[in-house]
C-alpha positions, 0 to 999 in steps of 0.5 A: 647143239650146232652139230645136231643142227647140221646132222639134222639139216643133211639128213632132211636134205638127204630125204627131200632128194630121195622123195624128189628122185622117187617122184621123178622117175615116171616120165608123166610126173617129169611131164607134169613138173616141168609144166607146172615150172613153166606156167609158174615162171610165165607168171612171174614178171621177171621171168616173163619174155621181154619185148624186144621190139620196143627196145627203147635204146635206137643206136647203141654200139653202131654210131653214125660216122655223120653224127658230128656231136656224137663222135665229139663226145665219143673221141672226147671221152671220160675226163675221170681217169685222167684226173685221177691219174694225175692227182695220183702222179702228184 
């Protein structure tokens, strides 16, 4: 049963390529996809260009040299690994 399955599933695979080759290889009908997946992923929010304008994070990876506290927090770093790696030495 498993095998009629996979036989099956590659030979409607093996169709579907054939169809979709045969469709595609007018020039006008490639025009016409292509189009048609633009306008889809246009309106699909994910796909939608992002505004990066409205950035919302202001200084990220160009800290300020006069910005006291946000080197004190930068130079101090995260205490995690120190700790774990001394709760492992022991």
């Amino acid at each position: 049963m498993r095998q009629k399955t996979l036989i099956s599933g590659i030979a409607l695979s093996t169709v579907g390529v054939g169809v979709t080759s045969y469709l595609l290889k007018d020039k006008s009908n490639r025009q016409k996809v292509t189009g048609f997946v633009q306008s889809a992923k246009n309106k699909i929010p994910y796909f939608a260009r992002k505004n990066t304008d409205a950035f919302p994070v202001e200084k990220a990876g160009h800290p300020d040299p006069h910005d006291v506290e946000d080197n004190k927090m930068v130079s101090e770093g995260s205490m995690y690994p120190v700790q774990y790696y001394d709760e492992k030495k022991k």
